[in-house]
CHARMM-style PDB file with segment names, atoms N, HN, CA, C and O in Angstrom:
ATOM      1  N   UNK     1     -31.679 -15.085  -1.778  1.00  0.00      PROA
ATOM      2  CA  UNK     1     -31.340 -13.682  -1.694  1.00  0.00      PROA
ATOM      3  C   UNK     1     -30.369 -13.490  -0.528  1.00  0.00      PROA
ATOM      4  O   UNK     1     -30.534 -13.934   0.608  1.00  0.00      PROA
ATOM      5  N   UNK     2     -29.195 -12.669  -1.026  1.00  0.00      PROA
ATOM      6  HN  UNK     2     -29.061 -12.309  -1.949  1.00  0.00      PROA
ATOM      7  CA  UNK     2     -28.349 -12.332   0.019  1.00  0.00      PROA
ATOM      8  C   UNK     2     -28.438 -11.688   1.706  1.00  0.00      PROA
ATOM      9  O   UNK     2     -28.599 -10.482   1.515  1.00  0.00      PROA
ATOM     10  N   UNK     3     -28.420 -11.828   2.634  1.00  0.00      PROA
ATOM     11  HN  UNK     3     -28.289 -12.807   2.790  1.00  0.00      PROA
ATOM     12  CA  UNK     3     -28.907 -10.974   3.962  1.00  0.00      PROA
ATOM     13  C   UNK     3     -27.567 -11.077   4.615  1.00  0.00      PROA
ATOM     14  O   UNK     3     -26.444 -11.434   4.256  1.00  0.00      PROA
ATOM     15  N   UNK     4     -28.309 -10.468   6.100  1.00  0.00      PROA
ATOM     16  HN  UNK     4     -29.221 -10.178   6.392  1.00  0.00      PROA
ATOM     17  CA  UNK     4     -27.062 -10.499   7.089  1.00  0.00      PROA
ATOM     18  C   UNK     4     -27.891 -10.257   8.369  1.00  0.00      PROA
ATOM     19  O   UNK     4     -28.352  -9.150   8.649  1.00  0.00      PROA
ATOM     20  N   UNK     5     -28.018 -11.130   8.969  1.00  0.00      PROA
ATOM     21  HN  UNK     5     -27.644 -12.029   8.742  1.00  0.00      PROA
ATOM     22  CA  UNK     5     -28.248 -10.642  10.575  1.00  0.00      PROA
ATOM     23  C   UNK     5     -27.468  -9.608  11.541  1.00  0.00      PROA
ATOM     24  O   UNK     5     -26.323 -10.058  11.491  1.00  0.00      PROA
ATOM     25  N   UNK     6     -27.446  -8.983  12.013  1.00  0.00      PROA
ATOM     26  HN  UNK     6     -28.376  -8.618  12.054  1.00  0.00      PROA
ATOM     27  CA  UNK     6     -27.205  -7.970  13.275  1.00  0.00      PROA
ATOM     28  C   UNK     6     -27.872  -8.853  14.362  1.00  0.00      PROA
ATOM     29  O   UNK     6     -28.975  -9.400  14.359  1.00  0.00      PROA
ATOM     30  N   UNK     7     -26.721  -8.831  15.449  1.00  0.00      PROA
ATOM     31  HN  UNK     7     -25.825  -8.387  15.452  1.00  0.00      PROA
ATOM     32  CA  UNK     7     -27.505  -9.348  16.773  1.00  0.00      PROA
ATOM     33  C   UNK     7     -26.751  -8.199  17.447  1.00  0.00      PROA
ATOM     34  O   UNK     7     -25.820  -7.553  16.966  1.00  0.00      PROA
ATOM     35  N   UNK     8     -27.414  -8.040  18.835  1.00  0.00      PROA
ATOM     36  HN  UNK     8     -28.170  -8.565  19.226  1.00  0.00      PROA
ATOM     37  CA  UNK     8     -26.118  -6.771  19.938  1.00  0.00      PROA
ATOM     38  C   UNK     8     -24.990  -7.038  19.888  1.00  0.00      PROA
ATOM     39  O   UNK     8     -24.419  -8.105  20.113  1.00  0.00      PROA
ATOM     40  N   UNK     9     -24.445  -5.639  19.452  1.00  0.00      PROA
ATOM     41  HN  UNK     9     -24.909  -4.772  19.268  1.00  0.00      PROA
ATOM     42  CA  UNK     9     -22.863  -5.460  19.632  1.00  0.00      PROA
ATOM     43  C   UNK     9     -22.197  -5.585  18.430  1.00  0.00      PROA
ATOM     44  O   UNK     9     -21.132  -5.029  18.162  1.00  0.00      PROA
ATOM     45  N   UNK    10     -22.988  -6.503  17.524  1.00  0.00      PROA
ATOM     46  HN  UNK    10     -23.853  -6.954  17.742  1.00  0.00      PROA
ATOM     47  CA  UNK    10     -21.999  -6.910  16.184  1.00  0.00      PROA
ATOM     48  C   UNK    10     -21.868  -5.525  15.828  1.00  0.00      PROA
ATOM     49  O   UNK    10     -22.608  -4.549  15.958  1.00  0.00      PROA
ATOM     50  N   UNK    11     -20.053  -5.809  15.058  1.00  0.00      PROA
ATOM     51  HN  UNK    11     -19.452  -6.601  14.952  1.00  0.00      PROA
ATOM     52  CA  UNK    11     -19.901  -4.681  14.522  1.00  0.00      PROA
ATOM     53  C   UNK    11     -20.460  -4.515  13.056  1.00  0.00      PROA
ATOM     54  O   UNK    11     -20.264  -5.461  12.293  1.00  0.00      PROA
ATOM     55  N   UNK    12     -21.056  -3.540  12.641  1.00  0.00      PROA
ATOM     56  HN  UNK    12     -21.215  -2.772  13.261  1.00  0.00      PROA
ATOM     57  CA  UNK    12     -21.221  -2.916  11.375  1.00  0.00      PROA
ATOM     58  C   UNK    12     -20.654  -3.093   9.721  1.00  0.00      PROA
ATOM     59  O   UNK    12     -20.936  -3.488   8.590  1.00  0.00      PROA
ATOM     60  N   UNK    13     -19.676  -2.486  10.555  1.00  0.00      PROA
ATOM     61  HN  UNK    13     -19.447  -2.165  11.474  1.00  0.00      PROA
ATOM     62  CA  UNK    13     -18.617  -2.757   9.216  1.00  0.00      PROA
ATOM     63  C   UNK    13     -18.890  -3.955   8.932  1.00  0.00      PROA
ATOM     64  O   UNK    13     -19.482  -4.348   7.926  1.00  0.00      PROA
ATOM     65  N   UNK    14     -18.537  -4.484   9.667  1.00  0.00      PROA
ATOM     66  HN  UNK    14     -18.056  -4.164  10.484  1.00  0.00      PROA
ATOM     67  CA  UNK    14     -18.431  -6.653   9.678  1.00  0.00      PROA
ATOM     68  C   UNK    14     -19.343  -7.212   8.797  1.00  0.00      PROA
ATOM     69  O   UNK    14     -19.133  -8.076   7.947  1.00  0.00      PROA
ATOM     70  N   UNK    15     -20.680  -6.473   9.158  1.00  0.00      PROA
ATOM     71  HN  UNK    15     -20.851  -5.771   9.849  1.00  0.00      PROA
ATOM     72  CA  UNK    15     -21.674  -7.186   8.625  1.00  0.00      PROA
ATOM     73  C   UNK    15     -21.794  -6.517   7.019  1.00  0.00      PROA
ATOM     74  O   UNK    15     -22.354  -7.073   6.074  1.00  0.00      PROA
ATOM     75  N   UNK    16     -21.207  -5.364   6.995  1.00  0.00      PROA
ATOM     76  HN  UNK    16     -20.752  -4.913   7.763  1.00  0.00      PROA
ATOM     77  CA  UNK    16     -21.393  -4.835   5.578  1.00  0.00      PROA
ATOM     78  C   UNK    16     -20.458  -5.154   4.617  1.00  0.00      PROA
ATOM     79  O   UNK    16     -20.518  -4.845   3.427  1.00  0.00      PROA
ATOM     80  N   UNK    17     -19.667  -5.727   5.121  1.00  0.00      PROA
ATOM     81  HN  UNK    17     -19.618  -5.978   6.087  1.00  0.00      PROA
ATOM     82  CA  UNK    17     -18.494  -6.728   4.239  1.00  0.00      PROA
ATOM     83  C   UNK    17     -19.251  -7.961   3.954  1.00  0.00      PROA
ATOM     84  O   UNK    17     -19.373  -8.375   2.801  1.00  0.00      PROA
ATOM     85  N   UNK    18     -19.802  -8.603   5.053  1.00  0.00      PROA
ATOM     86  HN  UNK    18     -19.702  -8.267   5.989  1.00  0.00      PROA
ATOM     87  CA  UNK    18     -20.257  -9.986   4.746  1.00  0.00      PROA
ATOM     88  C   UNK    18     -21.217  -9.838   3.715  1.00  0.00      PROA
ATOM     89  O   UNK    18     -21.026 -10.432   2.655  1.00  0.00      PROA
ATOM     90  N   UNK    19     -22.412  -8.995   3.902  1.00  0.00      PROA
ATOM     91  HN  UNK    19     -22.567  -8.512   4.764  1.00  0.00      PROA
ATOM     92  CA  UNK    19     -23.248  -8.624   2.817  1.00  0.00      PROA
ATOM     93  C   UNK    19     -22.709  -8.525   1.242  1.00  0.00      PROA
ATOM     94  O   UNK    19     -23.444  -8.911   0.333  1.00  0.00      PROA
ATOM     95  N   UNK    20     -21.458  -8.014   0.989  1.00  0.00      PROA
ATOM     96  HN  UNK    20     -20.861  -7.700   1.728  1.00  0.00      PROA
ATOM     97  CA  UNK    20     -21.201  -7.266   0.018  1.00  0.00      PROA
ATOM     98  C   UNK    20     -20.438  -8.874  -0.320  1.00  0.00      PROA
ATOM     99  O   UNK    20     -20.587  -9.322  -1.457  1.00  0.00      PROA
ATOM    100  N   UNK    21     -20.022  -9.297   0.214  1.00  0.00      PROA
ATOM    101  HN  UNK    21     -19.901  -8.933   1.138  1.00  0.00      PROA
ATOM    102  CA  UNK    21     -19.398 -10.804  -0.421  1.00  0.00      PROA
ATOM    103  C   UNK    21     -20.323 -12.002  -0.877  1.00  0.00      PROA
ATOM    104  O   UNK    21     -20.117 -12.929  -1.660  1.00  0.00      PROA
ATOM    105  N   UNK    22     -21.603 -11.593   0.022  1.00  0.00      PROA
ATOM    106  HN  UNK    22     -21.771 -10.840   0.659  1.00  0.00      PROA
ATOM    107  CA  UNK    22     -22.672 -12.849  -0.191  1.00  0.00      PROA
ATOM    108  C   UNK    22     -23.443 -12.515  -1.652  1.00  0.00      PROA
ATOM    109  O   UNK    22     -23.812 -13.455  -2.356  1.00  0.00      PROA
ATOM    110  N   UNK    23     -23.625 -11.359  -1.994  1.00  0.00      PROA
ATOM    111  HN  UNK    23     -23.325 -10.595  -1.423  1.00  0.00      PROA
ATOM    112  CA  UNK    23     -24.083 -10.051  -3.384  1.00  0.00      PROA
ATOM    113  C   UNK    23     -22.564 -10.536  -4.335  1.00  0.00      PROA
ATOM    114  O   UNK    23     -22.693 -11.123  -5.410  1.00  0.00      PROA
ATOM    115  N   UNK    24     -21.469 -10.268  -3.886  1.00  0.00      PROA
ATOM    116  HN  UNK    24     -21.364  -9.791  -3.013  1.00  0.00      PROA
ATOM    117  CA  UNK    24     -20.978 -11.177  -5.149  1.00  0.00      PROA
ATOM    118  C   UNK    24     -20.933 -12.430  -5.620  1.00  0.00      PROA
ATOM    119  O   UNK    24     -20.922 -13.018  -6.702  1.00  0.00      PROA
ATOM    120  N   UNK    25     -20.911 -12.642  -4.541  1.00  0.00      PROA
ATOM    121  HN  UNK    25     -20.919 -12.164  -3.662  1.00  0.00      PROA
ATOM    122  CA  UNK    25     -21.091 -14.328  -4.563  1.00  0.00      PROA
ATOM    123  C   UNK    25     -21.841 -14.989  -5.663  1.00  0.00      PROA
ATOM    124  O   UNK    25     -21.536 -15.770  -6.565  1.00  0.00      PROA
ATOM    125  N   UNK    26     -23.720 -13.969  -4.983  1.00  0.00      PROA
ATOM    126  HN  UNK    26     -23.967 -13.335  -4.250  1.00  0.00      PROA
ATOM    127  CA  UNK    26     -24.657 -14.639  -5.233  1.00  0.00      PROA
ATOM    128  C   UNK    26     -24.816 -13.924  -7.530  1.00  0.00      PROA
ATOM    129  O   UNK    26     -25.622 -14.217  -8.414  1.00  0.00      PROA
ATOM    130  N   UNK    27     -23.716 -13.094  -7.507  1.00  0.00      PROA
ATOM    131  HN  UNK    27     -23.061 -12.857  -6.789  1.00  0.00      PROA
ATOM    132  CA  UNK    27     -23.941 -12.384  -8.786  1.00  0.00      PROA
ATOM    133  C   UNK    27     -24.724 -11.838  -9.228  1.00  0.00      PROA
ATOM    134  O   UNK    27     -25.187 -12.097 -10.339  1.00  0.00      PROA
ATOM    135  N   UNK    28     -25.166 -10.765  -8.362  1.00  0.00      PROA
ATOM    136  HN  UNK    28     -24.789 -10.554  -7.460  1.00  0.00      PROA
ATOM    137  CA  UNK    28     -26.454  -9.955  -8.089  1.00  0.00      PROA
ATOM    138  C   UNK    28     -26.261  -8.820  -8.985  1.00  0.00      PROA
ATOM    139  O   UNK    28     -27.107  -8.439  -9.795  1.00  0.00      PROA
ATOM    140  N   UNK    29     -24.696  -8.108  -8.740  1.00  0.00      PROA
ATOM    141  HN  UNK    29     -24.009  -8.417  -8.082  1.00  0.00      PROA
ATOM    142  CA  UNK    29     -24.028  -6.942  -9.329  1.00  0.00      PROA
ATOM    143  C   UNK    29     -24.118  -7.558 -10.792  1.00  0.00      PROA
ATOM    144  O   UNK    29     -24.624  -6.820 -11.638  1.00  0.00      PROA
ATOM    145  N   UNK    30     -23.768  -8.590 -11.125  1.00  0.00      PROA
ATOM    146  HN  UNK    30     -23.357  -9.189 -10.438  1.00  0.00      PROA
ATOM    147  CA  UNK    30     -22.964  -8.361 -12.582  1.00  0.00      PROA
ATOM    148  C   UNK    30     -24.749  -8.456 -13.237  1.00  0.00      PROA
ATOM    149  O   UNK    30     -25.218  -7.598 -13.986  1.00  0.00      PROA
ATOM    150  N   UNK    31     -25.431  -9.545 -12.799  1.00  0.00      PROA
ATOM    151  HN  UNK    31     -25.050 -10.241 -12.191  1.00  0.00      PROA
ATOM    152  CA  UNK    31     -26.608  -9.904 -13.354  1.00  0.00      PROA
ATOM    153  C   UNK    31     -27.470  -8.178 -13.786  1.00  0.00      PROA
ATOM    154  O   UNK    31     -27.673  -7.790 -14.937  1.00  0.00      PROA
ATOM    155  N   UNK    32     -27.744  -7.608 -12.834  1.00  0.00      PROA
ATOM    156  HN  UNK    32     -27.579  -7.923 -11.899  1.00  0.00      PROA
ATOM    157  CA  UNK    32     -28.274  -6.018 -13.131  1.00  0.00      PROA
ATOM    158  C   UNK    32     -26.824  -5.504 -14.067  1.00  0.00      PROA
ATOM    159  O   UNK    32     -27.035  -5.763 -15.252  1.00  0.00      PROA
ATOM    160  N   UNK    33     -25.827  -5.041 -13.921  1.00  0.00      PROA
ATOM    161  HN  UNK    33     -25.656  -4.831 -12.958  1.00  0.00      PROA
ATOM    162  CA  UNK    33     -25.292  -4.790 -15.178  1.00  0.00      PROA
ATOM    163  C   UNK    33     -25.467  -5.139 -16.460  1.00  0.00      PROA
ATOM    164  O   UNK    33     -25.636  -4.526 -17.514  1.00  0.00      PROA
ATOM    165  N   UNK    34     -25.348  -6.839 -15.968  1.00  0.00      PROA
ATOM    166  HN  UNK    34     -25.210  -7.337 -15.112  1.00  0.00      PROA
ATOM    167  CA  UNK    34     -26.449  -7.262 -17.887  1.00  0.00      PROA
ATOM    168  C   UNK    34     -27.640  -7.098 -17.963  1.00  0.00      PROA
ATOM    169  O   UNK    34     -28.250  -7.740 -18.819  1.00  0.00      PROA
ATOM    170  N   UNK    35     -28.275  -6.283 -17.184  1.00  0.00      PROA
ATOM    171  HN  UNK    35     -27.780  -5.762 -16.489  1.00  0.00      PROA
ATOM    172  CA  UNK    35     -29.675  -6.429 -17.812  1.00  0.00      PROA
ATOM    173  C   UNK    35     -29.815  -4.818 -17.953  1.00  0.00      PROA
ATOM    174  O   UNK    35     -30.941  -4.616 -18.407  1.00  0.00      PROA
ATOM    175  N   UNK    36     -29.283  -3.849 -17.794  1.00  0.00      PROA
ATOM    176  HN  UNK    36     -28.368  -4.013 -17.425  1.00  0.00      PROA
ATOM    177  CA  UNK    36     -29.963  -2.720 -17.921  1.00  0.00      PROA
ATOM    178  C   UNK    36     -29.484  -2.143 -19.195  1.00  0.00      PROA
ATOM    179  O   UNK    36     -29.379  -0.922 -19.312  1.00  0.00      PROA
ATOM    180  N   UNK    37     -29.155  -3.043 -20.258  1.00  0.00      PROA
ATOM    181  HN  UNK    37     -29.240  -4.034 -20.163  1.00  0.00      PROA
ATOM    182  CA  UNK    37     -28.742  -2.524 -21.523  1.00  0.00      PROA
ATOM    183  C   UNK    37     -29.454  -3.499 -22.149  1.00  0.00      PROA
ATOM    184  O   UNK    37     -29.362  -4.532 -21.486  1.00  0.00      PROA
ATOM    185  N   UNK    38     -30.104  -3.641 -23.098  1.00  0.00      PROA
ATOM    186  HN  UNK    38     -30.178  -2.801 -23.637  1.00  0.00      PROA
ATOM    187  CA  UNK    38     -30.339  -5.145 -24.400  1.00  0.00      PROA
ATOM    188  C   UNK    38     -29.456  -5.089 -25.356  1.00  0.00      PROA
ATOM    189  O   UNK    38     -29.219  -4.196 -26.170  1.00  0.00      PROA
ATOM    190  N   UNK    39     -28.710  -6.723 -25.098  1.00  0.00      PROA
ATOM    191  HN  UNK    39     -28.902  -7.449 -24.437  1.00  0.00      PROA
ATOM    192  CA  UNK    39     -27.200  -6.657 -26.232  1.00  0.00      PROA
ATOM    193  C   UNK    39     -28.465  -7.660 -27.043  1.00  0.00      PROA
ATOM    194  O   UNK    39     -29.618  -8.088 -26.994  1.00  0.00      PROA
ATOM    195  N   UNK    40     -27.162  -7.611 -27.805  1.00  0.00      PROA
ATOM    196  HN  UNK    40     -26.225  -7.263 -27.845  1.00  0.00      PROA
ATOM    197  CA  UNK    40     -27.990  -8.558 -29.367  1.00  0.00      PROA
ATOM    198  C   UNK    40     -27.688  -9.484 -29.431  1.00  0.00      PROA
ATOM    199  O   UNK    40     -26.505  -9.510 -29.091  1.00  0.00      PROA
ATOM    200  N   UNK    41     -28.218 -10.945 -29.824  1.00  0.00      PROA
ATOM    201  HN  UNK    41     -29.179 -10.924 -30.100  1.00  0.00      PROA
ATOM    202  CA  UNK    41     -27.864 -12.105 -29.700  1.00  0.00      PROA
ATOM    203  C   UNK    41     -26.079 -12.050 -30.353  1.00  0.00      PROA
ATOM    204  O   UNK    41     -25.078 -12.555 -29.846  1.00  0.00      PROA
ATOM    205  N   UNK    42     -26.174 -11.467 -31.276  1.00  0.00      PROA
ATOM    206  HN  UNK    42     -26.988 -11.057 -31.688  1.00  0.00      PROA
ATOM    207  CA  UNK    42     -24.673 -11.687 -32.214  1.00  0.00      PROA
ATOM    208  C   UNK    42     -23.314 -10.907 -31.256  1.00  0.00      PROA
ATOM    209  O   UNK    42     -22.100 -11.080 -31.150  1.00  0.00      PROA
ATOM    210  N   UNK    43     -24.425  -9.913 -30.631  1.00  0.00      PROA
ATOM    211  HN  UNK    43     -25.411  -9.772 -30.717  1.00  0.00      PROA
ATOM    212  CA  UNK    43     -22.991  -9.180 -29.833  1.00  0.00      PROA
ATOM    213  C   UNK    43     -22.740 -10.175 -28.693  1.00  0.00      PROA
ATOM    214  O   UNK    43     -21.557 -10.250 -28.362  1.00  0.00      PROA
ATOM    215  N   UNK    44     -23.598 -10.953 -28.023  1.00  0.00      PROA
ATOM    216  HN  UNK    44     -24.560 -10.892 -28.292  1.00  0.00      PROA
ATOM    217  CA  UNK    44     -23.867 -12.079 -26.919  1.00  0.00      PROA
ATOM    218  C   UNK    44     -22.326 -12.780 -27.504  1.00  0.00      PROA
ATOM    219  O   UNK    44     -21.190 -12.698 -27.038  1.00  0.00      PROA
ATOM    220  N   UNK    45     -22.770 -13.359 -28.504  1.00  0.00      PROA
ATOM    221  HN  UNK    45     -23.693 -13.425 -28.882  1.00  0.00      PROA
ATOM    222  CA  UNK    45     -22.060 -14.588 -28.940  1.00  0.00      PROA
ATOM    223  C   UNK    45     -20.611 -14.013 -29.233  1.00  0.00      PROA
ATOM    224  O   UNK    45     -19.760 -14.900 -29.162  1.00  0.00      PROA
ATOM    225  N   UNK    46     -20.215 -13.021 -29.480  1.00  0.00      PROA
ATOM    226  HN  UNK    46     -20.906 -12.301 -29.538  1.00  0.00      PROA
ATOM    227  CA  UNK    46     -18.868 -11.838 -29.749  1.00  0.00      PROA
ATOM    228  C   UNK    46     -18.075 -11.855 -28.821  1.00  0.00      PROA
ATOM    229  O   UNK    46     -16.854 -11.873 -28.667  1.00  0.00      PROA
ATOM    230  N   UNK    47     -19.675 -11.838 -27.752  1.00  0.00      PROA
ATOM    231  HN  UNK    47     -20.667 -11.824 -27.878  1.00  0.00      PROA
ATOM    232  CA  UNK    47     -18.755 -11.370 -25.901  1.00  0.00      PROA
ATOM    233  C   UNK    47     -18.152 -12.752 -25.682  1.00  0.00      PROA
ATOM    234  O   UNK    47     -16.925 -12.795 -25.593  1.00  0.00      PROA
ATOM    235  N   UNK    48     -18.914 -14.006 -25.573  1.00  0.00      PROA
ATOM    236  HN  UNK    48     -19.911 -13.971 -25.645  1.00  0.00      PROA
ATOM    237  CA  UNK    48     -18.808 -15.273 -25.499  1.00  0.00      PROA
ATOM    238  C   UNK    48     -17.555 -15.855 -26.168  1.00  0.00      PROA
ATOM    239  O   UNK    48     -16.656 -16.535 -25.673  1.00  0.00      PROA
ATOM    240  N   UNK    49     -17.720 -15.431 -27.364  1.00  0.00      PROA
ATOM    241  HN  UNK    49     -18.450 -14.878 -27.767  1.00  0.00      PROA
ATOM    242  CA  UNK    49     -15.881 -15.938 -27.844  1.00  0.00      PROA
ATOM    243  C   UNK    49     -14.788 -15.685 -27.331  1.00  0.00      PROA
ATOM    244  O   UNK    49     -13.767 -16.332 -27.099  1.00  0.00      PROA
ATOM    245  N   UNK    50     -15.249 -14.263 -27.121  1.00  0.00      PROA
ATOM    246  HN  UNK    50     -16.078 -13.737 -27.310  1.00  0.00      PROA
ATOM    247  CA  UNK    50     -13.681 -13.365 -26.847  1.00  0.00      PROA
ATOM    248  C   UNK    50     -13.617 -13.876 -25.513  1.00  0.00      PROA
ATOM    249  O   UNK    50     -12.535 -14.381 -25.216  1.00  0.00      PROA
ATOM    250  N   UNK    51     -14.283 -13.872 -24.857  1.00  0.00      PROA
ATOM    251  HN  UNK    51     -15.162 -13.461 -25.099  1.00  0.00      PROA
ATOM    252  CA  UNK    51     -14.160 -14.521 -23.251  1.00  0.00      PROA
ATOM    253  C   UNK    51     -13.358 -15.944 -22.934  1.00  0.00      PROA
ATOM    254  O   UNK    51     -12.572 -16.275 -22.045  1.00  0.00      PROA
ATOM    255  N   UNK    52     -13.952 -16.655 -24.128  1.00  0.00      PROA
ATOM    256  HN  UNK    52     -14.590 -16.386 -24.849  1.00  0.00      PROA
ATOM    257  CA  UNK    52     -13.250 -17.988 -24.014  1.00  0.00      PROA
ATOM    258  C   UNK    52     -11.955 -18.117 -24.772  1.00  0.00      PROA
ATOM    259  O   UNK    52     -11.205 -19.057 -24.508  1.00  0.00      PROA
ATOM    260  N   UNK    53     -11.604 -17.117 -25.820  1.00  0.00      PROA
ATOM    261  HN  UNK    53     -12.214 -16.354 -26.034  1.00  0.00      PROA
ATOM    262  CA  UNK    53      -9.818 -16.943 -25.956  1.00  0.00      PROA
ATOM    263  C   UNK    53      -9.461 -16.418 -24.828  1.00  0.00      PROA
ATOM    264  O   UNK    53      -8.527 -17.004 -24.281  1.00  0.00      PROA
ATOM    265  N   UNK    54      -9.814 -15.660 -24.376  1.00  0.00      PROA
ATOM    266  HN  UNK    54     -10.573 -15.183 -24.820  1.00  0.00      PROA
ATOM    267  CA  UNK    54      -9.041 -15.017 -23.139  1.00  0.00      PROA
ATOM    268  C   UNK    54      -8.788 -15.884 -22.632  1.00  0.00      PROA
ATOM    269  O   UNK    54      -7.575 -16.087 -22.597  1.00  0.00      PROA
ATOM    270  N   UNK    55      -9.652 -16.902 -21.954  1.00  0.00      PROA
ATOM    271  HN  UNK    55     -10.638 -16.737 -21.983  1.00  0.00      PROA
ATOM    272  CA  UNK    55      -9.278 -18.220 -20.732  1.00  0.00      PROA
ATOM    273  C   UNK    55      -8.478 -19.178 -21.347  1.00  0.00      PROA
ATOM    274  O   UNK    55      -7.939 -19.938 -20.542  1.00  0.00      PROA
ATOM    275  N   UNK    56      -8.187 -19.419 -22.730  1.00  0.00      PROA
ATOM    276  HN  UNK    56      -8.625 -18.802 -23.384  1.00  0.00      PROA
ATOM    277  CA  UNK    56      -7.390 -20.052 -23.460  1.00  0.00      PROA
ATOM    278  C   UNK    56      -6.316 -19.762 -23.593  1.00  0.00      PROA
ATOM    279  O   UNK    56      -5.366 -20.517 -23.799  1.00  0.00      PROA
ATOM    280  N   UNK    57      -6.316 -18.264 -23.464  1.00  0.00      PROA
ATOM    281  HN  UNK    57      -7.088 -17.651 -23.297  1.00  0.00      PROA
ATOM    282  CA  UNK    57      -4.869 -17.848 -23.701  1.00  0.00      PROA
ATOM    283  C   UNK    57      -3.944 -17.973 -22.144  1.00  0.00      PROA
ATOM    284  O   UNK    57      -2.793 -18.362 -21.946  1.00  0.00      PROA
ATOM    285  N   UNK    58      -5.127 -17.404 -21.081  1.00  0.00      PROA
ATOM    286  HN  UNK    58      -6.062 -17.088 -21.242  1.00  0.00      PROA
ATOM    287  CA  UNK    58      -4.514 -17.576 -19.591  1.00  0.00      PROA
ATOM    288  C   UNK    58      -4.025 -19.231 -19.542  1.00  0.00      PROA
ATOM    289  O   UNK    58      -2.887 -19.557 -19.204  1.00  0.00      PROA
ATOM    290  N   UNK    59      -4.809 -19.949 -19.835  1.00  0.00      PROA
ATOM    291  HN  UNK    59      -5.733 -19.683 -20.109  1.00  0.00      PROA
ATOM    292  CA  UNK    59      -4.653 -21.128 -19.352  1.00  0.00      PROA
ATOM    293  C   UNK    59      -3.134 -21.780 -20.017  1.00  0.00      PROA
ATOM    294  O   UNK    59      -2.375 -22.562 -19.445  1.00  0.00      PROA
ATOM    295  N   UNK    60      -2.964 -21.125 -21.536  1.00  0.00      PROA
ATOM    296  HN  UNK    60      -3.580 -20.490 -22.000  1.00  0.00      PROA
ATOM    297  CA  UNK    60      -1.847 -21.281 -21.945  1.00  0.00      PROA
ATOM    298  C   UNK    60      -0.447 -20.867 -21.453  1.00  0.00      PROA
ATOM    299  O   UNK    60       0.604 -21.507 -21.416  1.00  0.00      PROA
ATOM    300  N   UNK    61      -0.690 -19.843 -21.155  1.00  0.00      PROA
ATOM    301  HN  UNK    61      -1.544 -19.323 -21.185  1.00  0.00      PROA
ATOM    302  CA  UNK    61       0.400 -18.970 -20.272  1.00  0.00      PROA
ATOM    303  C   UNK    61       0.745 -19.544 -19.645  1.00  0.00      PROA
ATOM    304  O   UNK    61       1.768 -20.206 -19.820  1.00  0.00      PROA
ATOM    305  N   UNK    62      -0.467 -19.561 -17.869  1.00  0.00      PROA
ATOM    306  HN  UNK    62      -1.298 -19.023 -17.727  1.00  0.00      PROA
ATOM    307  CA  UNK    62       0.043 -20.653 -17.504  1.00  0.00      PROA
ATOM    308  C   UNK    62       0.577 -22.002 -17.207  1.00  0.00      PROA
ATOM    309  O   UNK    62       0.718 -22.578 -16.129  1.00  0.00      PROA
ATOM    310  N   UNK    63       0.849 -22.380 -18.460  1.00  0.00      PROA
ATOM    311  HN  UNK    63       0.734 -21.912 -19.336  1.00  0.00      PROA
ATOM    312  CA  UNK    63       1.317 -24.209 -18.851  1.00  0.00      PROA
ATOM    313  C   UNK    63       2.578 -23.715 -19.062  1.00  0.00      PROA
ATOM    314  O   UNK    63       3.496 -24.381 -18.585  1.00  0.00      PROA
ATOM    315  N   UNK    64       2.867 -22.652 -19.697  1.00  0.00      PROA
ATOM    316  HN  UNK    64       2.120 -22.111 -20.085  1.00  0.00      PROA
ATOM    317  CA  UNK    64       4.422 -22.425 -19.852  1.00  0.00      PROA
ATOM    318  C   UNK    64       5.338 -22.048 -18.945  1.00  0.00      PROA
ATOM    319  O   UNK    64       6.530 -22.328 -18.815  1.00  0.00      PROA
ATOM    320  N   UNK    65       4.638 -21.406 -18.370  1.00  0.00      PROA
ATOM    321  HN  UNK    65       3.670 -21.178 -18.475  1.00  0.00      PROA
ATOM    322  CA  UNK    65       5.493 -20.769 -16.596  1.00  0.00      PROA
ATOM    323  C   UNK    65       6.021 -21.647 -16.287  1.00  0.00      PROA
ATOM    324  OT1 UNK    65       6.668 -21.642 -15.240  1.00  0.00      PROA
TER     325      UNK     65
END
């Protein structure tokens, strides 16, 4: 689980950036986004395709550049 120590003086902000990077990091955000809806196995597998043309198509792109 993500944290952040405070010792004296640290600044704030500082630490609420570090927090918020260790939460993406750790894929805390996206994980509760997928869970507070129930997709359907078939829409799962829909999302899953289209995801992997996408990276197929980036990856193509960039071979041609």
């Amino acid at each position: 689980m993500p944290g952040v120590r405070l010792r004296d003086g640290d600044n704030v902000e500082r630490a609420l950036k570090a927090l918020k990077k260790q939460v993406e990091k750790a894929g805390t955000i996206a994980e509760l986004k997928k869970r507070q809806h129930y997709e359907k196995p078939s829409v799962k597998r829909k999302k899953k395709l289209a995801a992997a043309k996408k990276r197929l198509l980036k990856q193509l792109r960039m071979m041609n550049s």
